[in-house]
C-alpha atoms as an extended CHARMM CRD file, in Angstrom:
* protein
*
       109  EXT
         1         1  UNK       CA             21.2750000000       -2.4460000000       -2.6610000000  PROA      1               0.0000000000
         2         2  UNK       CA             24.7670000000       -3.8070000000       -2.7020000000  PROA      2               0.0000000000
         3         3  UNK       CA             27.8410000000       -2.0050000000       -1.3100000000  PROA      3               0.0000000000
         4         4  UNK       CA             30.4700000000       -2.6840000000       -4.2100000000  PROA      4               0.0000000000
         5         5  UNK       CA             33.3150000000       -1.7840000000       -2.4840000000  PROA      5               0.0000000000
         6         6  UNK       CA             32.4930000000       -3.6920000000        0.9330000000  PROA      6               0.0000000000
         7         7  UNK       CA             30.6160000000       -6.0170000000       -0.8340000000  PROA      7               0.0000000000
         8         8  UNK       CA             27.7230000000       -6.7440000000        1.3110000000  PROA      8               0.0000000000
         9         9  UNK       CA             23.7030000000       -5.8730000000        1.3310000000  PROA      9               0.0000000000
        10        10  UNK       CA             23.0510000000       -2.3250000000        2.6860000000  PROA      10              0.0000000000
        11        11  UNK       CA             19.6100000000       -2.6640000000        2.6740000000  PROA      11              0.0000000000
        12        12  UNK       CA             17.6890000000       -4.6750000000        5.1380000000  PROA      12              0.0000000000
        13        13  UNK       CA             21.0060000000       -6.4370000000        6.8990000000  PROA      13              0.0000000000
        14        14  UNK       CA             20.5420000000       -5.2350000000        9.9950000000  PROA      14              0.0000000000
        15        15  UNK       CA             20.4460000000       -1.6840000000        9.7460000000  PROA      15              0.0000000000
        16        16  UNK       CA             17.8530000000        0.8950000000       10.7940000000  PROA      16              0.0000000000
        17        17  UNK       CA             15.9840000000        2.7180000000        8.0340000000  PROA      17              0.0000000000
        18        18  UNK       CA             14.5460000000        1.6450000000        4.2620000000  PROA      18              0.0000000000
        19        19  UNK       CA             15.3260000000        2.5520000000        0.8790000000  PROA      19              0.0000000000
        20        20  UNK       CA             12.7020000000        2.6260000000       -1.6800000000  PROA      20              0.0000000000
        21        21  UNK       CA              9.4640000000        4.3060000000       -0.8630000000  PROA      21              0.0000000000
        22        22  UNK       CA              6.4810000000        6.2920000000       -2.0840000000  PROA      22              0.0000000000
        23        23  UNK       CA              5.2560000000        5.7200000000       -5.6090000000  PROA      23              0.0000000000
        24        24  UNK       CA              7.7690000000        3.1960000000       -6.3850000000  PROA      24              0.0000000000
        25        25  UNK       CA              7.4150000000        0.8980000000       -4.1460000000  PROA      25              0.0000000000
        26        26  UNK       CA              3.3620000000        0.5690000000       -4.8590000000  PROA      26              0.0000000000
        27        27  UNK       CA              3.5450000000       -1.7750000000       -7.3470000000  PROA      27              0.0000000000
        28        28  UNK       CA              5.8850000000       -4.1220000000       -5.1020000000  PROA      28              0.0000000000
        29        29  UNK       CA              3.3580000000       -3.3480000000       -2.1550000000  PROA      29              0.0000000000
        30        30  UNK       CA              0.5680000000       -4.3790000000       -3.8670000000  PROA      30              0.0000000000
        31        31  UNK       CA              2.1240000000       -7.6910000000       -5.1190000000  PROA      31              0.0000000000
        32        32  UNK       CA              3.0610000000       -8.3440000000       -1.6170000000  PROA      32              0.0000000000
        33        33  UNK       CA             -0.6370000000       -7.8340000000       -0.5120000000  PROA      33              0.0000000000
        34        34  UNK       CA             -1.5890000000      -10.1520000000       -2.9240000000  PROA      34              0.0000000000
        35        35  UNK       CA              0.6560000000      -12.6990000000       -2.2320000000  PROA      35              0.0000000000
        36        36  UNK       CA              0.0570000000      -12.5360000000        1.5170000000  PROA      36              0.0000000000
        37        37  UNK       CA             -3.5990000000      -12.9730000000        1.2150000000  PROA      37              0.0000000000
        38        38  UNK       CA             -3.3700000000      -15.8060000000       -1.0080000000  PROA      38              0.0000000000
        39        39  UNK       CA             -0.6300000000      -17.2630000000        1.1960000000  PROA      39              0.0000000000
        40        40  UNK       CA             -2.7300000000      -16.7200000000        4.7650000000  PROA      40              0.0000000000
        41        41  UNK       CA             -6.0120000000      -15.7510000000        3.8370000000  PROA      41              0.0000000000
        42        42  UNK       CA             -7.5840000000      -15.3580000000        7.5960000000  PROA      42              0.0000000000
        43        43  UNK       CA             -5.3300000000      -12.7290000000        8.8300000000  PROA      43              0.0000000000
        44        44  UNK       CA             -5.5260000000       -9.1420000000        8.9020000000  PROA      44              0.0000000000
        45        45  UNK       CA             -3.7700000000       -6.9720000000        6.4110000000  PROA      45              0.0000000000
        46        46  UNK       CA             -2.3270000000       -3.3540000000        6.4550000000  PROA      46              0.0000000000
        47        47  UNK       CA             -1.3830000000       -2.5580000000        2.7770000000  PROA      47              0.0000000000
        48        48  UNK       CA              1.4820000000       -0.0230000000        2.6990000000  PROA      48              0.0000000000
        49        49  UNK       CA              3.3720000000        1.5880000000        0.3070000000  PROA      49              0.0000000000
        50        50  UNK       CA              3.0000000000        4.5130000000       -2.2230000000  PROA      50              0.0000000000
        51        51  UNK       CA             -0.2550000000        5.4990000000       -1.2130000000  PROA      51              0.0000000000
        52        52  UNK       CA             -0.4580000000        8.9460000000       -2.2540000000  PROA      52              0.0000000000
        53        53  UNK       CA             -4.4730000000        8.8200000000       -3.7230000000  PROA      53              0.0000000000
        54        54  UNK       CA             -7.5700000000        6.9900000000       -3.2390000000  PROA      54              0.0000000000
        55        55  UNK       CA             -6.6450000000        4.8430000000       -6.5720000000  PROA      55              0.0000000000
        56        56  UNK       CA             -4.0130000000        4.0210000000       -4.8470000000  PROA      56              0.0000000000
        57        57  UNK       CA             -5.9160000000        2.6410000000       -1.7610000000  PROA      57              0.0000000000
        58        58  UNK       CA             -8.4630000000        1.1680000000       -3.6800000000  PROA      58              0.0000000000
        59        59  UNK       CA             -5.7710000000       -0.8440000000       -5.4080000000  PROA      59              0.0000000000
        60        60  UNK       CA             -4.4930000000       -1.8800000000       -2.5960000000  PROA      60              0.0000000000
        61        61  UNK       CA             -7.5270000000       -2.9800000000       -1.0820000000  PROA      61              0.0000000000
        62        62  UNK       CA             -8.6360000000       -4.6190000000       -4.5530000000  PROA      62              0.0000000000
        63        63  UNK       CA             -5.1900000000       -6.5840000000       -3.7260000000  PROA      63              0.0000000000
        64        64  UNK       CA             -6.2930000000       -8.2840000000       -0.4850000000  PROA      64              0.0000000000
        65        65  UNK       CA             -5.5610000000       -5.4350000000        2.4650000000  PROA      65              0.0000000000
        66        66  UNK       CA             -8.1590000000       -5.2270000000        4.8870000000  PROA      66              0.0000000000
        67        67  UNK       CA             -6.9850000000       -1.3970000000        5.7470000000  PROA      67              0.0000000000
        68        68  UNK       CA             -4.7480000000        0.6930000000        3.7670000000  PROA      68              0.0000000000
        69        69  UNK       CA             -1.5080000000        3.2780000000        5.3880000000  PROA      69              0.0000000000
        70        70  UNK       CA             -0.3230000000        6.5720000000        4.1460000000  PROA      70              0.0000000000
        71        71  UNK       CA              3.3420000000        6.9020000000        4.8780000000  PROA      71              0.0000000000
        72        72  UNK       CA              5.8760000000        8.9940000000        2.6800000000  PROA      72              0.0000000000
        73        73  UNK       CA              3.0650000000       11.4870000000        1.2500000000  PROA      73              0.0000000000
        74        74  UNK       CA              2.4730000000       12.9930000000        4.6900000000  PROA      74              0.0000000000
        75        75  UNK       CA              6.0530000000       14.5330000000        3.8740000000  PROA      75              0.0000000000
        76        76  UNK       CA              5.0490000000       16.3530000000        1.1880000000  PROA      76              0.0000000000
        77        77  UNK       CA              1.4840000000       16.9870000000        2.8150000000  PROA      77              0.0000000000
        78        78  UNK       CA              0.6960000000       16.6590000000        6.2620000000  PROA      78              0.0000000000
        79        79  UNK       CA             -3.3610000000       16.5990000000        5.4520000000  PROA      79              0.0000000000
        80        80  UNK       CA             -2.6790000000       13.7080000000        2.7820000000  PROA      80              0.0000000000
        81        81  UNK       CA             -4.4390000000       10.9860000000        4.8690000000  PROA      81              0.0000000000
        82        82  UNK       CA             -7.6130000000       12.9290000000        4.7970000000  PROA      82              0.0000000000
        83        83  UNK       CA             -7.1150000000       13.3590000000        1.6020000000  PROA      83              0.0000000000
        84        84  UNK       CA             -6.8310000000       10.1310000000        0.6060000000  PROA      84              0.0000000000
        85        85  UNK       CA             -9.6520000000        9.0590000000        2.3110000000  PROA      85              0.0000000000
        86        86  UNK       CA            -11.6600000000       11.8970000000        0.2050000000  PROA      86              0.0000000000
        87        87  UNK       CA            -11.2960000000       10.3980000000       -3.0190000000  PROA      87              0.0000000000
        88        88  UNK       CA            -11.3800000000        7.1080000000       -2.1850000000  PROA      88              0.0000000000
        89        89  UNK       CA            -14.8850000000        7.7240000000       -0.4830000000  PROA      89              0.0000000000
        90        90  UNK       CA            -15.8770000000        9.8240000000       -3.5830000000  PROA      90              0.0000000000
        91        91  UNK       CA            -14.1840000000        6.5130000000       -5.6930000000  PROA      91              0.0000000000
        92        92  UNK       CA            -16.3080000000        4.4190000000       -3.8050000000  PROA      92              0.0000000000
        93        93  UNK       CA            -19.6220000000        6.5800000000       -4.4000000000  PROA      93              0.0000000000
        94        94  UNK       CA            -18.9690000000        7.2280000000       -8.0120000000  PROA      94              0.0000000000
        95        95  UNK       CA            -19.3630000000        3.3650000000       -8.2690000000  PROA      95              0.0000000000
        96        96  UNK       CA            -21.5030000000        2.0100000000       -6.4690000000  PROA      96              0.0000000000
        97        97  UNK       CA            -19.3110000000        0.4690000000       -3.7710000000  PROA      97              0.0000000000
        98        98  UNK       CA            -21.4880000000        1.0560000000       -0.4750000000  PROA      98              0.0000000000
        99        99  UNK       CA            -18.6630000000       -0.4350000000        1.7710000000  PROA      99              0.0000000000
       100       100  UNK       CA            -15.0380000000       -0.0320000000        1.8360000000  PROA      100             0.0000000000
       101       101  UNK       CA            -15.4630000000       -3.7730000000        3.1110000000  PROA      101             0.0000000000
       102       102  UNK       CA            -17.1770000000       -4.6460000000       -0.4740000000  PROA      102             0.0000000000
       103       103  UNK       CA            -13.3330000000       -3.5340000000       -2.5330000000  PROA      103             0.0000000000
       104       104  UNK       CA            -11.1090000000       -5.9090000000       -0.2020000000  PROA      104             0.0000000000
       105       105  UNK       CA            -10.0550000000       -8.4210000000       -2.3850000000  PROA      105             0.0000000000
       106       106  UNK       CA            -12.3300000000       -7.5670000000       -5.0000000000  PROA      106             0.0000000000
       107       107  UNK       CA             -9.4490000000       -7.1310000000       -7.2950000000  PROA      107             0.0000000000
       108       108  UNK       CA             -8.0330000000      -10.4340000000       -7.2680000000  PROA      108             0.0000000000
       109       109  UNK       CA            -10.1900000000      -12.5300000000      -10.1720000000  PROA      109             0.0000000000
């Protein structure tokens, strides 16, 4: 974001804190996941942002991340991370995925 009237970034330029999270930041997430893998392909990767279900972690995962972080849903929820990891296990079961190992990177063609 751009302060108009002091016309510089307020976002990023120094400055404690974020802006955009939880849902809407997913789709930049996992383009970033995707984009890191591609770019460094032997490193470990955390995939974070708008992880709210285990869709959204298998996305993620399907992306490139090697392990997956819930972060603004625990406001709304404290048990969300267990939850999370609920559905993605019964994701993973429902089709045939033995292995959260088996999604990383599955996703990317």
């Amino acid at each position: 974001a751009i302060d108009v009237e002091g016309r510089a970034p307020v976002l990023g330029a120094g400055r404690a804190g974020g802006g955009l999270s939880g849902a809407a930041i997913r789709p930049v997430a996992v383009r970033a996941v995707h984009d890191v893998r591609t770019a460094l392909p032997g490193i470990g990767i955390v995939g974070v942002g708008g992880v709210s279900s285990g869709r959204d972690a298998v996305e993620l995962l399907m992306a490139g991340a090697d392990a997956v972080q819930v972060g603004t849903a625990t406001f709304r929820d404290p048990r969300a991370p267990k939850q999370v990891l609920d559905q993605l296990t019964e994701w993973c079961t429902g089709h045939g995925i033995g292995t959260v190992r088996e999604l990383v990177g599955a996703g990317r063609g």
